[in-house]
C-alpha positions as CSV (number, residue, x, y, z in Angstrom):
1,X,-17.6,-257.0,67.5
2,X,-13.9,-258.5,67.0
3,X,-15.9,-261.8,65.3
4,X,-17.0,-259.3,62.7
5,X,-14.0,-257.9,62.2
6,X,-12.5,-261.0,61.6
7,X,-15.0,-262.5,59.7
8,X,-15.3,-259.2,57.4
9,X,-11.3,-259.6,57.6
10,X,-11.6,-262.8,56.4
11,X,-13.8,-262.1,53.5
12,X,-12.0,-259.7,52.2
13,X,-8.9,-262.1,52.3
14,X,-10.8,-264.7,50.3
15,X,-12.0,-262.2,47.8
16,X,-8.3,-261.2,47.5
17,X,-7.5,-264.7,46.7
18,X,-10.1,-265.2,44.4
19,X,-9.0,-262.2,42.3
20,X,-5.1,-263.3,42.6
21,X,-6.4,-267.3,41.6
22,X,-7.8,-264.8,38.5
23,X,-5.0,-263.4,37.7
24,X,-2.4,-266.2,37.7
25,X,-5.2,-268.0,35.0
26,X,-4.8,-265.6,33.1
27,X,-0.7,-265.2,32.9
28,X,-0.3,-269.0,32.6
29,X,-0.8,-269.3,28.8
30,X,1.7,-266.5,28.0
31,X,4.1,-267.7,30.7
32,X,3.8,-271.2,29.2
33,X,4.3,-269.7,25.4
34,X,7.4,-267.4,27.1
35,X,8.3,-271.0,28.3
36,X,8.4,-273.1,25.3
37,X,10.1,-270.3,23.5
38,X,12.8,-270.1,25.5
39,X,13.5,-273.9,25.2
40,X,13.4,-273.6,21.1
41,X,16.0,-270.7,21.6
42,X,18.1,-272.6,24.1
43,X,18.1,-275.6,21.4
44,X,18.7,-273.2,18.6
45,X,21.7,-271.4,20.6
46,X,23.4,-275.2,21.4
47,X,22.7,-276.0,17.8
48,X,24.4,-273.0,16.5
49,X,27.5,-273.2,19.2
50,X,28.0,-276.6,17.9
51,X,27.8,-275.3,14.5
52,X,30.6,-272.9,15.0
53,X,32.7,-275.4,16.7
54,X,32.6,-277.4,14.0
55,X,33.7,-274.6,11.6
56,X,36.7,-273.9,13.9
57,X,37.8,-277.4,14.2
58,X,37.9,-277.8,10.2
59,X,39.4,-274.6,9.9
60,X,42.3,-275.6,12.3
61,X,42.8,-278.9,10.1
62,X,42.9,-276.7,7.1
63,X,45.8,-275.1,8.3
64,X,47.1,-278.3,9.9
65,X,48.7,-279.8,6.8
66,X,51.2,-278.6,4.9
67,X,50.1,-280.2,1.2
68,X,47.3,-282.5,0.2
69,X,49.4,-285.4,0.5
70,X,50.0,-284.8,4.2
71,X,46.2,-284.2,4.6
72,X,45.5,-287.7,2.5
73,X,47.9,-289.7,4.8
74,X,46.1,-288.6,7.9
75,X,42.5,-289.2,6.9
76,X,44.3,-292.8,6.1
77,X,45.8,-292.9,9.3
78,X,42.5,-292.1,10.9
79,X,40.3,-294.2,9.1
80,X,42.1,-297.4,10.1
């Protein structure tokens, strides 16, 4: 009597499985889109950070030099 109970016990595990093996098919394309999504995103968000880093940088050498001339003698200076 308890070998049928297990057995039956058993059964039922391996039908749970089944199902669950089922399931998890069925979630991996739209976990793998969610996936590559978030990578463009991530990309797009470094992108834009590096973006706006560059805008503050130019905007602190805007206010960096007091005439063009000052400006003109440092991009000399920098490009030797």
């Amino acid at each position: 009597m308890s070998q049928e109970r297990a057995e039956g016990e058993l059964e039922r595990l391996r039908q749970q499985i089944s199902e669950k093996e089922r399931e998890l098919e069925e979630l991996k394309p739209k976990y793998e889109e969610m996936k590559a999504r978030e990578e463009e995103c991530t990309r797009a968000l470094a992108l834009n950070q590096q973006k706006r880093q560059e805008l503050y940088a130019k905007q602190g050498r805007g206010t960096q030099f007091t005439s063009k001339q000052d400006r003109d003698r440092w991009i000399e200076k920098e490009l030797k």
